[in-house]
C-alpha positions as CSV (number, residue, x, y, z in Angstrom):
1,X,-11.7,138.0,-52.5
2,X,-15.4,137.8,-53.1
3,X,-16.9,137.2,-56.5
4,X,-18.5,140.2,-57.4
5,X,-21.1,138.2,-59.6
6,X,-22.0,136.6,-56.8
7,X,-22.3,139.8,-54.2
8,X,-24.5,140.7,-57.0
9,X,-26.8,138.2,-57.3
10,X,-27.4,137.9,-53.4
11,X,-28.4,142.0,-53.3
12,X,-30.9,141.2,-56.6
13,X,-32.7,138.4,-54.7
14,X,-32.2,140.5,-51.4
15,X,-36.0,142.1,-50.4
16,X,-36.7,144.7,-48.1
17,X,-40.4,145.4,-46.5
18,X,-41.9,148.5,-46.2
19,X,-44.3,149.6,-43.8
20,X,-47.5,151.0,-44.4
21,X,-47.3,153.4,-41.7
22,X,-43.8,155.1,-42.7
23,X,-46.4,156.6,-45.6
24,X,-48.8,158.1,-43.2
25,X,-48.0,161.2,-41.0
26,X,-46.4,160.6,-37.4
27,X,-44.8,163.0,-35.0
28,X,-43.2,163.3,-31.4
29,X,-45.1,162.8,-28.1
30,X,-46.1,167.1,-28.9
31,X,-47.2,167.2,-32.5
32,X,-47.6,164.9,-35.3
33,X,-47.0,166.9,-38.7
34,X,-49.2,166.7,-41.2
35,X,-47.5,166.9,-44.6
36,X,-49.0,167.3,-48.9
37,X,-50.5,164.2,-50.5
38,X,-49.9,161.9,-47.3
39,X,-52.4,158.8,-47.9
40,X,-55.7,158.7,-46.8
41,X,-56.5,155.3,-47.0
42,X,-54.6,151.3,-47.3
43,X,-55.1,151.4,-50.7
44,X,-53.5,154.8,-51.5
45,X,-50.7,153.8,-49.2
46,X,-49.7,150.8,-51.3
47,X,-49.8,153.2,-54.2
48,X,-47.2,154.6,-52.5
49,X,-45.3,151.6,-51.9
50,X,-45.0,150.9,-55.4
51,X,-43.6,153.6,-56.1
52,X,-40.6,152.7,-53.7
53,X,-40.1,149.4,-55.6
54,X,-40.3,151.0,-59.0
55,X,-37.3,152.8,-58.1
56,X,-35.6,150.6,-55.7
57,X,-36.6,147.2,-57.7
58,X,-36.0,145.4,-53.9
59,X,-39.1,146.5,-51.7
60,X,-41.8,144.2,-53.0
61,X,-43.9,144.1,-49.7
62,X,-45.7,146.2,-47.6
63,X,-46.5,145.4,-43.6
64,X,-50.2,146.3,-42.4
65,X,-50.9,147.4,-39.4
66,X,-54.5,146.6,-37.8
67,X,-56.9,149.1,-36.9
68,X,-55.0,151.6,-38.9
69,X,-55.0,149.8,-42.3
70,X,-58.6,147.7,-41.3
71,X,-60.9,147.3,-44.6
72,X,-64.0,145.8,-45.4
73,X,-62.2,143.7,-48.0
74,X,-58.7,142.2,-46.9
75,X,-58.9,139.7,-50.5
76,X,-59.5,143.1,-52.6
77,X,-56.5,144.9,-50.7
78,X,-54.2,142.4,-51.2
79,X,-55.6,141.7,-55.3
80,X,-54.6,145.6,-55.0
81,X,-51.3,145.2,-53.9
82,X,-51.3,142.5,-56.8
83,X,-51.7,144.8,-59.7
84,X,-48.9,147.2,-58.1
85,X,-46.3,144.2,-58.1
86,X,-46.6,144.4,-54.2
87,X,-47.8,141.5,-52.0
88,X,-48.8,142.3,-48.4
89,X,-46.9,141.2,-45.2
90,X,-46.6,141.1,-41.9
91,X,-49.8,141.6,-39.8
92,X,-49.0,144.3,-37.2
93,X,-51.1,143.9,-34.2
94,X,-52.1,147.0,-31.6
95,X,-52.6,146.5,-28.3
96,X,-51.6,149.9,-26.8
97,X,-53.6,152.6,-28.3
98,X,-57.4,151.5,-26.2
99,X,-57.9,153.0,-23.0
100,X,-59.1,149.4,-21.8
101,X,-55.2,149.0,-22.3
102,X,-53.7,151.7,-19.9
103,X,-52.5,149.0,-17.3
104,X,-51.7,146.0,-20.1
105,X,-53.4,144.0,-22.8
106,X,-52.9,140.4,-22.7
107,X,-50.6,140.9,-19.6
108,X,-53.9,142.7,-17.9
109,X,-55.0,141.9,-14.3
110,X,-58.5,141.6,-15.3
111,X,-59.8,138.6,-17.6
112,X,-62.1,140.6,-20.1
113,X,-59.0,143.1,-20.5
114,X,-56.9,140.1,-21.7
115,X,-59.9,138.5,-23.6
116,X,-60.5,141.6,-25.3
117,X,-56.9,141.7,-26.8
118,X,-56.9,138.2,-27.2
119,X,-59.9,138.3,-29.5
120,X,-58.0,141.5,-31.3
121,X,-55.0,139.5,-31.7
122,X,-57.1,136.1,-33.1
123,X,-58.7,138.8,-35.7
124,X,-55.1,139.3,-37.1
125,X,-54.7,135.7,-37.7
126,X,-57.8,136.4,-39.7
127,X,-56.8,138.8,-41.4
128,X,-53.7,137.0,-42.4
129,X,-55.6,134.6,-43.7
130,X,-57.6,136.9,-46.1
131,X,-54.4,138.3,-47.2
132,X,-52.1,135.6,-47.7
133,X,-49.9,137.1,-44.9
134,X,-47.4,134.8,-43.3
135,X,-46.4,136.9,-40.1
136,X,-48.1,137.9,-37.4
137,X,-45.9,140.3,-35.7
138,X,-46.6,140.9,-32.3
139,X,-45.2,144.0,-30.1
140,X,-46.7,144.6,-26.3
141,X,-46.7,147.8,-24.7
142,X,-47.7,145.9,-21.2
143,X,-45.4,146.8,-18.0
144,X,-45.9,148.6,-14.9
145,X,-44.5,152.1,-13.9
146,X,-44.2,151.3,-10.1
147,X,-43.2,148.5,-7.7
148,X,-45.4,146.3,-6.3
149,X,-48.1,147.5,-9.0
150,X,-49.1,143.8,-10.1
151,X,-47.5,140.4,-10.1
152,X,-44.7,140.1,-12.1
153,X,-44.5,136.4,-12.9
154,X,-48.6,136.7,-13.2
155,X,-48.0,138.5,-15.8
156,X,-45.6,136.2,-17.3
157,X,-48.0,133.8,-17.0
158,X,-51.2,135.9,-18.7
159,X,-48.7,136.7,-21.9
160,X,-47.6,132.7,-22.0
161,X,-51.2,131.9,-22.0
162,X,-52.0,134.1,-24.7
163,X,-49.0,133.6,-27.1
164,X,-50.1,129.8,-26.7
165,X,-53.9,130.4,-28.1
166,X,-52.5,132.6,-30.8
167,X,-50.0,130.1,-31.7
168,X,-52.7,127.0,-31.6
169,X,-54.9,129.4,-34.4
170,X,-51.9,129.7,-36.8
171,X,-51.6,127.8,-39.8
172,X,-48.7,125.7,-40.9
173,X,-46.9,128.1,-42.9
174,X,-47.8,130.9,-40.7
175,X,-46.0,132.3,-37.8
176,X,-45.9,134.2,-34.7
177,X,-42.9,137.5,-34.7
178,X,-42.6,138.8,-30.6
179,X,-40.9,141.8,-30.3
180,X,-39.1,143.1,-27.6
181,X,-38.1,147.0,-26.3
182,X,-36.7,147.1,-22.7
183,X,-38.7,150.4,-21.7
184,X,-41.9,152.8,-22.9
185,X,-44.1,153.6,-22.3
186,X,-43.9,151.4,-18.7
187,X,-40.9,152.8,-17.0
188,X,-40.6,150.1,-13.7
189,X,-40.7,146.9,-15.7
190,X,-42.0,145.8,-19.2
191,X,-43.3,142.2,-19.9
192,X,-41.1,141.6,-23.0
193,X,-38.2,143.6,-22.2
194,X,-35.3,141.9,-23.9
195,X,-34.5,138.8,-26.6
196,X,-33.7,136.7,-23.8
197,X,-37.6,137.3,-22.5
198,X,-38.6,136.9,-26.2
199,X,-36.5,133.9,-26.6
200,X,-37.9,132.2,-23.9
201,X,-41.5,132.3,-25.3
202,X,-40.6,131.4,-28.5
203,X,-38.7,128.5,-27.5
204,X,-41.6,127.1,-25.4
205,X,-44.4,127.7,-28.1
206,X,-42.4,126.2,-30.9
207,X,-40.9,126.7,-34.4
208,X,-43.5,128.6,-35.7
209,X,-42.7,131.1,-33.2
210,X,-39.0,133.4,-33.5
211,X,-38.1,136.7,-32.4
212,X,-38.0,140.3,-33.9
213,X,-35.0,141.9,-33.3
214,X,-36.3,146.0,-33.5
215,X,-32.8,148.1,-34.0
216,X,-34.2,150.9,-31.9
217,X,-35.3,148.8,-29.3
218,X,-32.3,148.6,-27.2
219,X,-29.9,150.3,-24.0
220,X,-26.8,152.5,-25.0
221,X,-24.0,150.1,-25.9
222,X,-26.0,147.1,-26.3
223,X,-24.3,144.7,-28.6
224,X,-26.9,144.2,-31.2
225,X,-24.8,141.8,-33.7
226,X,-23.9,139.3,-30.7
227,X,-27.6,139.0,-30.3
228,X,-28.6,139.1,-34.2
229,X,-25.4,136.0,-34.3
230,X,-26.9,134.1,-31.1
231,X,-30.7,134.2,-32.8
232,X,-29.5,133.1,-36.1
233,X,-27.7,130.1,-34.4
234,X,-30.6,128.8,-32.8
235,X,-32.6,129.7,-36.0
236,X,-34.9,132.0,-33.7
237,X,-34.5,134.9,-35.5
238,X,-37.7,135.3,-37.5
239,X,-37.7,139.1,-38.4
240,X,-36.1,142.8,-38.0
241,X,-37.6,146.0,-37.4
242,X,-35.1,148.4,-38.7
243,X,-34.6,151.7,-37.8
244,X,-32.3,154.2,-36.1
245,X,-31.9,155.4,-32.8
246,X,-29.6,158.2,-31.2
247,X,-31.4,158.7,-26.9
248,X,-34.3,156.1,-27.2
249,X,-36.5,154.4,-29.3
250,X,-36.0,157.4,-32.1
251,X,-37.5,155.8,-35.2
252,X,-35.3,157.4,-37.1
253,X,-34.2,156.1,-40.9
254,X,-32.0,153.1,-40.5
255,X,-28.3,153.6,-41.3
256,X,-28.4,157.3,-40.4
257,X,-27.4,157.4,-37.0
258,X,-24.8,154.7,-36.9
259,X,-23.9,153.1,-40.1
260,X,-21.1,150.9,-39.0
261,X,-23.9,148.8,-36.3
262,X,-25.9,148.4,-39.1
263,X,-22.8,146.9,-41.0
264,X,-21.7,144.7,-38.3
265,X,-25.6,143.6,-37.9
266,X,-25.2,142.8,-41.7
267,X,-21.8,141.3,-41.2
268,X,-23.2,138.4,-39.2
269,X,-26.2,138.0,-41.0
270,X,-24.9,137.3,-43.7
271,X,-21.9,135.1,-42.0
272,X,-24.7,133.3,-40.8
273,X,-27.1,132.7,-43.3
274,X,-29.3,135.1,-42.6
275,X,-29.6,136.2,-46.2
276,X,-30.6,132.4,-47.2
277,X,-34.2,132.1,-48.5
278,X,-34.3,128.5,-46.0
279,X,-33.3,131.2,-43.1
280,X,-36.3,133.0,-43.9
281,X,-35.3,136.2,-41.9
282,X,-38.1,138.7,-42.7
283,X,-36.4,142.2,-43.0
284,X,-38.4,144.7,-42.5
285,X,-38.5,148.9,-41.8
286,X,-40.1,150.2,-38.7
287,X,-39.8,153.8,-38.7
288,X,-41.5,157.4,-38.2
289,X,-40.8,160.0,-40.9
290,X,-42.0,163.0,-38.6
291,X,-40.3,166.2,-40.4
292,X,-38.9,164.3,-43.5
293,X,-40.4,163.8,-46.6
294,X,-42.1,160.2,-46.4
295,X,-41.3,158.4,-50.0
296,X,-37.7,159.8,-50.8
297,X,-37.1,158.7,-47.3
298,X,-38.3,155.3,-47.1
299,X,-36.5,154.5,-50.8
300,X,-33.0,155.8,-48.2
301,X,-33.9,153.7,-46.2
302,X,-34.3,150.5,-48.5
303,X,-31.0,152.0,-50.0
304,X,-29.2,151.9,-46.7
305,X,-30.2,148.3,-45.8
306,X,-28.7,147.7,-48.9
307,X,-25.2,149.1,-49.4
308,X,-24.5,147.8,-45.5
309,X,-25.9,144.7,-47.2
310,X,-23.4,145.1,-50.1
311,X,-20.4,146.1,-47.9
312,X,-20.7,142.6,-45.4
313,X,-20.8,140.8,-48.5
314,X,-17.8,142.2,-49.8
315,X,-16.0,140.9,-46.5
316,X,-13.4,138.8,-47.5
317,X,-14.7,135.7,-45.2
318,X,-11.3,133.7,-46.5
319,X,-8.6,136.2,-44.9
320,X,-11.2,136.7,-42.4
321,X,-11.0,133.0,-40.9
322,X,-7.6,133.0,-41.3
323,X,-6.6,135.8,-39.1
324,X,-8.7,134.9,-36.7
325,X,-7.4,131.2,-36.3
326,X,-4.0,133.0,-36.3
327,X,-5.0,135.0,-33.4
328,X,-4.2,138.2,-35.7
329,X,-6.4,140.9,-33.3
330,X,-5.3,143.8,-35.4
331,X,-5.5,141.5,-38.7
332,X,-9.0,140.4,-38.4
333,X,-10.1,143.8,-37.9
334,X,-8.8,145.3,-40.7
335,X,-10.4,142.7,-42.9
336,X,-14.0,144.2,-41.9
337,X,-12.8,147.7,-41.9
338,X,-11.4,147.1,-45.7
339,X,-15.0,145.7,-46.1
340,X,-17.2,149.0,-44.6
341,X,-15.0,151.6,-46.0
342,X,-15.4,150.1,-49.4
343,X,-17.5,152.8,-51.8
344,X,-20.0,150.3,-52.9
345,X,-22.4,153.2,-54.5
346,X,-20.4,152.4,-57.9
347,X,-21.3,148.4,-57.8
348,X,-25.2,149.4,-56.7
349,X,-25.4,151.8,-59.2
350,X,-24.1,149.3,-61.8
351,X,-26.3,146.7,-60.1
352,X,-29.2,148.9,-60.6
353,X,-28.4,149.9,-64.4
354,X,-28.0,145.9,-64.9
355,X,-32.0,145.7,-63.8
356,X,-33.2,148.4,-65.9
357,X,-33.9,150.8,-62.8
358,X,-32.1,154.2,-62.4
359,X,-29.1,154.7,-61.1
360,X,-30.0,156.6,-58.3
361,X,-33.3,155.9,-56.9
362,X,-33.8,159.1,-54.8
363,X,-33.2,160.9,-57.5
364,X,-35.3,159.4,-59.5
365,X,-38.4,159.6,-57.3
366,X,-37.3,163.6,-57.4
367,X,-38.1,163.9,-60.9
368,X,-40.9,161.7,-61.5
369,X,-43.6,163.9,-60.5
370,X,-45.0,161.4,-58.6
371,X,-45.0,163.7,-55.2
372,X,-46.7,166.9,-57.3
373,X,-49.3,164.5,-58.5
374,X,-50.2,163.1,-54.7
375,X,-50.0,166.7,-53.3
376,X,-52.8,167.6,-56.0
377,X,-54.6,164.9,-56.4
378,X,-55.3,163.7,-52.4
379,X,-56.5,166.9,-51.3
380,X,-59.6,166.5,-48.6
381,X,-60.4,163.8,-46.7
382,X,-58.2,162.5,-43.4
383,X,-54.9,161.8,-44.0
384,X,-53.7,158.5,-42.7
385,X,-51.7,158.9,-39.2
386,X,-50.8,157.2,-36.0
387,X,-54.4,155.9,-35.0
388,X,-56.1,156.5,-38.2
């Protein structure tokens, strides 16, 4: 059975990354919502973040996305994040939201197109360096919506070429994240359309370059662990985007449309040594709060990373291995199920009361005031937002 001091020293050193725009207001293709004491700014963003580790005690970072969370000073946001007990993360880059960008950014048939995005993508690297960042995370909305509408290995080609200039301005200890998402917003074909794609560039440009495995990002049925399991093997797995997804890409809070994936992604991370500071899988949150409240529900979502976290590592990996050498189908199975429909909100709350944090960190947040004081305090100004 697993030692339970030892389940709970891996979820104390475990560490989950927020991003700055799960703070800021977002909506469907129709409306984005605006919602009471919603950031206006970076820095009122982070003080939100903080909040989400006070309670949580395992969200210590915070992912920025550039041009929404551009400053003049990069050094003073991150000696901000500082005071808060927050260090900033991955640099998000944006290539889809200019109209030079309606037929592709770096994938773009015309040179000062591709030079343009280039040059935004350099100015991350830049950024990372003001900040102390070590990921550049890098997600391309570039495809085409009909046949015959460009070249498809040209583009190929472009994004190769591109990936290798941002690669050559890393540092050593930086490195390049690709993303993948199979469709949207180009319907006919996308450029980085699946972790095979994504895979393939990495491998060429090196080991500073691994892939980002977004949970949303895939077809009905797709097996996400086999690929989570075949990345980790190769050691190309370099970051998640977690969220949930029901139809499409939903954005919705990881965990809350199917908490058993989740589980079985967990299950072979940590089987793998994912969970391994060497392993150095960045996991990080990638999701729209459109009609919830944003703070309560990025501290679920932290929470939900976490017991899945808690339940694979309560998988007992001995009678595990042994069924399945015996060829025990049924066996081997019941092993993980044991495993997922373990309670494990006793142990966390335990865990939690261990580290001097509340028990329940939702609740928590609830009664802080912290929301009351945001809603009173940020009042004019524009509220942070998809774009702003």
């Amino acid at each position: 059975m697993p030692d339970i001091a030892a389940v709970k020293a891996a979820l104390t050193s475990q560490r989950i990354e927020t991003p700055s725009w799960g703070y800021g207001n977002s909506g469907t293709r129709f409306k984005v919502f605006a919602q009471a004491g919603v950031p206006r700014n970076p820095y009122e963003k982070l003080d939100d973040a903080a909040k989400v580790h006070e309670f949580t005690g395992i969200a210590p970072v915070v992912s920025l996305h550039i041009p929404w969370d551009r400053v003049d000073d990069f050094a003073a946001l991150a000696a901000y994040a500082e005071e808060r007990d927050l260090e900033l993360g991955a640099i998000n880059s944006n290539t889809f939201q200019d109209d030079d960008y309606k037929l592709g950014s770096v994938c773009h048939p015309d040179a000062k197109v591709r030079a343009k995005a280039l040059g935004h993508l350099l100015e991350c690297v830049d950024i990372m360096d003001a900040t102390g960042s070590k990921d550049l995370k890098l997600w391309f909305a570039d495809g085409t919506n009909y046949p015959g509408q460009d070249d498809i290995a040209g583009r190929q080609d472009r994004l190769a070429e591109a990936l290798a200039a941002v690669y050559e301005r890393l540092g050593d200890d930086q490195r390049l994240l690709l993303e993948y998402k199979f469709f949207e917003p180009a319907f006919y074909t996308t450029d980085v359309p699946d972790w095979g794609t994504a895979y393939a560039h990495c491998l060429k440009l090196g080991p500073k370059a691994q892939v980002v495995v977004d949970t949303g990002h895939h077809a009905p049925g797709t097996n996400i662990e086999f690929i989570v399991a075949t990345l980790l093997r190769e050691k190309k797995l370099g970051a998640f985007d977690f969220n949930s997804r029901f139809y499409a890409d939903d954005d919705l809070m990881v965990g809350s449309a199917d908490p058993f994936q989740l589980f079985r992604i967990m299950h072979e991370v940590v089987k793998n040594g994912g969970l391994d500071p060497e392993t150095n899988v960045n996991f990080m949150l990638d999701q729209c709060h459109n009609i919830e409240a944003k703070i309560p529900a990025v501290i679920r979502s932290v929470t939900n990373v976490q017991e899945a976290t808690a339940k694979a590592l309560l998988v007992d990996m001995d009678a595990l291995t042994a069924a399945q050498r015996a060829g025990d189908v049924l066996g081997s199975n019941e092993v993980l199920m044991d495993a997922y429909n373990t309670d494990v909100r006793p142990l966390l709350r335990e865990l939690r009361e261990e580290q001097g944090l509340a028990p329940d960190p939702v609740a928590a947040y609830r009664t802080s005031g912290w929301q009351e004081k945001v809603a009173a305090d940020r009042v004019g100004g524009d509220q942070a937002g998809w774009g702003a």
